[in-house]
C-alpha positions in Angstrom: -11.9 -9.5 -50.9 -11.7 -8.4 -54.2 -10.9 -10.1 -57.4 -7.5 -9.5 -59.3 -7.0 -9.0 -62.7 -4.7 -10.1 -65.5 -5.1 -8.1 -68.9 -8.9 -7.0 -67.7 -10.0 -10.4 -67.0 -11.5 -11.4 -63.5 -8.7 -13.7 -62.7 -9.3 -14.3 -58.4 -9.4 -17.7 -58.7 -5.2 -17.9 -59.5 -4.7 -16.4 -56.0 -6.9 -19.4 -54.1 -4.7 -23.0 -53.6 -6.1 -26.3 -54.4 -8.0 -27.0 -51.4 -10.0 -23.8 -51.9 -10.7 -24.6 -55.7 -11.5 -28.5 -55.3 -14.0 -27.3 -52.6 -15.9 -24.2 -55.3 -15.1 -27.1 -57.9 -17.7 -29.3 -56.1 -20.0 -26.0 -55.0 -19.8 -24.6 -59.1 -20.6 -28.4 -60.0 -23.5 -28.7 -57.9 -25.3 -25.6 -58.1 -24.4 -24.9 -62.4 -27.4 -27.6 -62.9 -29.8 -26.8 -59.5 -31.9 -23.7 -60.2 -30.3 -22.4 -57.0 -27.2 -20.0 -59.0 -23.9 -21.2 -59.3 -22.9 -17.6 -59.2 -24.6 -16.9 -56.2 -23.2 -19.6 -54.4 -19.6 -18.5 -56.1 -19.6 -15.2 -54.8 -21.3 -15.9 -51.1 -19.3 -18.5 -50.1 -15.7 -17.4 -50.9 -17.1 -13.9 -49.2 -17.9 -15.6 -46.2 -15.0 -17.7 -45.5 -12.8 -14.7 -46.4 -11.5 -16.0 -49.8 -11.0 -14.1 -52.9 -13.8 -13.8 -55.2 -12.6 -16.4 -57.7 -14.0 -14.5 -60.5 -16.9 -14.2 -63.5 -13.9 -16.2 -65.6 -14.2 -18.9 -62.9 -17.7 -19.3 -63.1 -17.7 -19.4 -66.9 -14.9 -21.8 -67.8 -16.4 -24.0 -64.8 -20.0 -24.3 -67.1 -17.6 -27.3 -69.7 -18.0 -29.1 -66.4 -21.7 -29.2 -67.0 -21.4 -29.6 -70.4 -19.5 -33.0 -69.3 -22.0 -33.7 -67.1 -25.2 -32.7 -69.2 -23.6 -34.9 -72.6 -23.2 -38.0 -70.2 -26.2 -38.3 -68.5 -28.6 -37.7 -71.8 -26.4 -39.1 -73.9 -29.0 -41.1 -75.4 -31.8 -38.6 -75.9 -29.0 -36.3 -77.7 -28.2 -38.7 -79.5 -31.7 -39.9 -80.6 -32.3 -35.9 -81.4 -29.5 -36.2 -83.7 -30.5 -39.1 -85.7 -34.2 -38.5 -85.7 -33.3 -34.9 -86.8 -31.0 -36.4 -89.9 -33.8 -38.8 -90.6 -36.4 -36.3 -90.6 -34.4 -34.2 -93.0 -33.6 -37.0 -95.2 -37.8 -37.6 -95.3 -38.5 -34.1 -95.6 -40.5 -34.9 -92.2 -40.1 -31.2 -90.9 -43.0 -32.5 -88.2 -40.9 -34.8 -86.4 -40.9 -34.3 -82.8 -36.6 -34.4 -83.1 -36.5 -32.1 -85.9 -38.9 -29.6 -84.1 -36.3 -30.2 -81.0 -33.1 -29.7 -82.6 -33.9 -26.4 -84.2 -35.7 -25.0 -80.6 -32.3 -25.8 -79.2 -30.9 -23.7 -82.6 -33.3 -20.6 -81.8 -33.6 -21.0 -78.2 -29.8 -20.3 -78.4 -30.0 -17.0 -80.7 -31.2 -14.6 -78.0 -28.4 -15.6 -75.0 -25.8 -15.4 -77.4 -26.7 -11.9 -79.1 -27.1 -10.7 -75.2 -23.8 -12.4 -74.3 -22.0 -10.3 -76.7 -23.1 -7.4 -76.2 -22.6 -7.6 -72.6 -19.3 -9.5 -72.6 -17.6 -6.5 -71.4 -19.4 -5.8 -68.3 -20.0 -9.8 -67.7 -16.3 -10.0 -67.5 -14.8 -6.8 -66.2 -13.2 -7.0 -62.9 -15.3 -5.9 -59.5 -17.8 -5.9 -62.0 -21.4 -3.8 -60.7 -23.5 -7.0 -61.8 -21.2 -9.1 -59.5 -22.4 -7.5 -56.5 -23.7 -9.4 -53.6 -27.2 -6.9 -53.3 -27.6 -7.7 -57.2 -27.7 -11.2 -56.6 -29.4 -11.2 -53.5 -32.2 -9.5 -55.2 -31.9 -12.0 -58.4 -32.5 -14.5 -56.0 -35.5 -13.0 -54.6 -37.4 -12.3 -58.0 -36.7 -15.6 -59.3 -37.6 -17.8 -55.9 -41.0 -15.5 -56.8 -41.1 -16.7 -60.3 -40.9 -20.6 -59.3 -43.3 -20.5 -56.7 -45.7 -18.5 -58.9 -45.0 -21.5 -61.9 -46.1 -24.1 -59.1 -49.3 -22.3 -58.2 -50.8 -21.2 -61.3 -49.3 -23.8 -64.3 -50.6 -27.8 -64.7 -47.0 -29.1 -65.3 -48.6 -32.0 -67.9 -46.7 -31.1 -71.1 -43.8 -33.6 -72.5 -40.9 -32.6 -75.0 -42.8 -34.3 -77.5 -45.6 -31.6 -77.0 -42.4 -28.6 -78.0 -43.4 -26.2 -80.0 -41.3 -23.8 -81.3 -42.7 -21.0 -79.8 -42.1 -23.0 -76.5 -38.5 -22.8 -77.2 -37.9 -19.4 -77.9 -40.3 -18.0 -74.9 -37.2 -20.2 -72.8 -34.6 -19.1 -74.8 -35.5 -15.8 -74.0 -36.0 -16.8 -70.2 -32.0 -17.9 -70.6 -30.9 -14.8 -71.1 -32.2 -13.8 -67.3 -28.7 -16.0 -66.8 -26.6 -13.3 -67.4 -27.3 -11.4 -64.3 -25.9 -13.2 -61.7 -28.2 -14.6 -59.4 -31.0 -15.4 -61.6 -29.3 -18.9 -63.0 -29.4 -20.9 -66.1 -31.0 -23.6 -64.7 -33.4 -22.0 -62.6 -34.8 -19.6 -65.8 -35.3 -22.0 -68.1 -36.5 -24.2 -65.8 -39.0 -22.0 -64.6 -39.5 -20.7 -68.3 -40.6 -24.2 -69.3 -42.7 -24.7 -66.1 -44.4 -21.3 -66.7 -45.3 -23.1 -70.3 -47.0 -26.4 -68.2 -44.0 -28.7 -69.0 -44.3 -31.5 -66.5 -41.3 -31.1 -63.8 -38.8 -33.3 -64.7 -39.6 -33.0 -68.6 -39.2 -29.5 -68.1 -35.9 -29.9 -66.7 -34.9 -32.4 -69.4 -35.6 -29.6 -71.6 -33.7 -26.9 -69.7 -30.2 -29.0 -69.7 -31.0 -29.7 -73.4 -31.4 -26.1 -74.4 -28.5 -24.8 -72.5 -26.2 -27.2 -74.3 -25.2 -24.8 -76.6 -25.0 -22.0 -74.4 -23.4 -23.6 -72.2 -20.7 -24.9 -74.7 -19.7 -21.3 -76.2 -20.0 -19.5 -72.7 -17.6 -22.1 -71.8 -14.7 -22.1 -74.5 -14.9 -18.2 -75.2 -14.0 -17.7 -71.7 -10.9 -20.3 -72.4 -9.9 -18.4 -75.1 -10.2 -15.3 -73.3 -8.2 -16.9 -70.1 -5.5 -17.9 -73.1 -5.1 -14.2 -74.8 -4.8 -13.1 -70.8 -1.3 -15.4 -70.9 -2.2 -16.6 -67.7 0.2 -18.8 -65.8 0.9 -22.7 -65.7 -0.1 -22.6 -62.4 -3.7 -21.2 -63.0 -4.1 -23.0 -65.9 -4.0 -26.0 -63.6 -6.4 -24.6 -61.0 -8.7 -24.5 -63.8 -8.2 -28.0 -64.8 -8.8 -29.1 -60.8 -11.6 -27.4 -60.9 -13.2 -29.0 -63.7 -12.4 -32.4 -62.9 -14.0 -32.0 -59.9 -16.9 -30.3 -60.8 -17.6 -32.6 -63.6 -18.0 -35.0 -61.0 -20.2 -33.1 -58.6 -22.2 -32.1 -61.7 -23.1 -35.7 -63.1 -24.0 -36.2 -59.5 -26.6 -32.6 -59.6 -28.6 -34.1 -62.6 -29.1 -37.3 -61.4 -30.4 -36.2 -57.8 -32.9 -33.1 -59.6 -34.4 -35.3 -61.9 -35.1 -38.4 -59.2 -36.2 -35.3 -57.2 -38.6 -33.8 -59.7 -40.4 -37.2 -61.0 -41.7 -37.0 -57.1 -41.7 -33.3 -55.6 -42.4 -29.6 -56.9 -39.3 -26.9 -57.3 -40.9 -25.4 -53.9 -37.8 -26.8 -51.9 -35.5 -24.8 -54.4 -37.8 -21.7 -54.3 -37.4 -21.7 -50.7 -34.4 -21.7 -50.5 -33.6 -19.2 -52.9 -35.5 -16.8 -51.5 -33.7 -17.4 -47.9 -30.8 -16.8 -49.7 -31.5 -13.6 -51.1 -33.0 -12.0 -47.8 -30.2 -13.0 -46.2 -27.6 -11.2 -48.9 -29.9 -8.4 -48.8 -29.6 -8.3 -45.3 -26.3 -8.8 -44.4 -24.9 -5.8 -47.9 -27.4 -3.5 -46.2 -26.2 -4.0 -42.3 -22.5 -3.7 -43.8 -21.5 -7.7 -43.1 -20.6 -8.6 -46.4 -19.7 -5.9 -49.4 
């Protein structure tokens, strides 16, 4: 089904009731911080129970729920970036490890954001073309590619201590991949910082770190841009189920990858990406899903 709009803005998810948005509240918590697309799953699953596509306005506002998420589980290591980043500037220390961190994070952010501008129009029009199930389908593919390639050919023995800032732009620039749907934040600069020999679970540390700021103004531009649409009361609450919820399901997302990664490879994740996008590339092409 297709999306409706208010003022221009992808605005499906006002049509759906509670039920519907608790259950892509937990699906958009889950799969914002795998590297398995959150707007993948966002677009499949509403398609194949016959729902409205909620929307690219959805998805986006959805992403304060990993920022929630993201600021309480590494609350700590944020917080030590902070203060070893005022000490270091208050020592002139320019070498410290949390210096060198903090201003990756700065950079790393600079190429997303310059893209996110200047694509903000297509990004959010309604039925947009980048939307479309065979884009993300093949999204899927190419990045299930790129992860299993990282696992086969990179050593994975780096720690964030090791950041260069060179590392951080090469992700920040693998972030930007995020704008297509299908590709996923998590899953780009995850496999970015893989490709770079970042041990697994370091690598995702670094990829939840790093999207912080993306994540934050992705997030609150599109609640401006929901608030200049005049939505209704009733949406407006949708939005906040949704976010409660996914905050939830999101705190729960970090805590299983990272267990997960301090033991196994991203090969389950690569797997099943790939599934995913044969199977959207399969059913566009035979005419079962559009």
């Amino acid at each position: 089904m297709t999306a409706s709009c208010t003022g221009a803005v992808d605005t499906g998810f006002a049509s759906l009731d509670y039920l519907q948005i608790g259950f892509l509240g937990v699906v958009q918590g889950v799969t914002e911080l795998l590297p398995v697309s959150s707007t993948a799953h966002m677009r499949v699953i509403p398609a194949l129970l016959g729902w409205p596509d909620p929307g690219s306005a959805f998805s986006a506002a959805m992403q304060l729920a990993a920022l929630a998420a993201v600021l309480s589980y590494f609350w700590r290591d944020l917080r030590g970036v902070i203060e070893g980043s005022l000490t270091a500037i208050r020592r002139r220390d320019f070498q410290s490890s949390s210096f060198r961190l903090a201003v990756g994070i700065f950079l790393a952010t600079i190429p997303i954001g310059l893209a996110g501008i200047a694509l903000s129009s297509l990004l959010n029009a309604c039925n947009s073309p980048l939307r479309g199930l065979m884009v993300i389908g093949v999204s899927c593919v190419v990045m299930a590619i790129l992860m299993g390639i990282s696992e086969l050919t990179c050593s994975h023995r780096r720690s964030m201590g090791e950041m260069r800032l060179r590392d951080a732009l090469i992700v920040g620039l693998a972030q930007v991949g995020a704008l297509i749907p299908g590709v996923s934040r998590s899953g780009s600069t995850l496999t970015g910082a893989l490709f770079l020999n970042f041990k697994r679970e370091e690598a995702a540390q670094f990829s939840f770190l790093l999207g912080l700021p993306a994540i934050t103004l992705a997030g609150f531009k599109e609640l401006w841009v929901l608030s200049q649409a005049h939505i209704d009361a009733v949406a407006w609450l949708h939005l906040m189920v949704g976010l409660l919820v996914a905050s939830i399901s999101a705190f729960l997302a970090i805590w299983g990858l990272m267990n997960f990664l301090e033991k196994f490879s991203t090969w389950p994740f690569a797997i099943y990406r790939a599934g995913l996008g044969i199977f959207l590339i399969a059913a566009v092409s035979l005419g079962r899903l559009g």
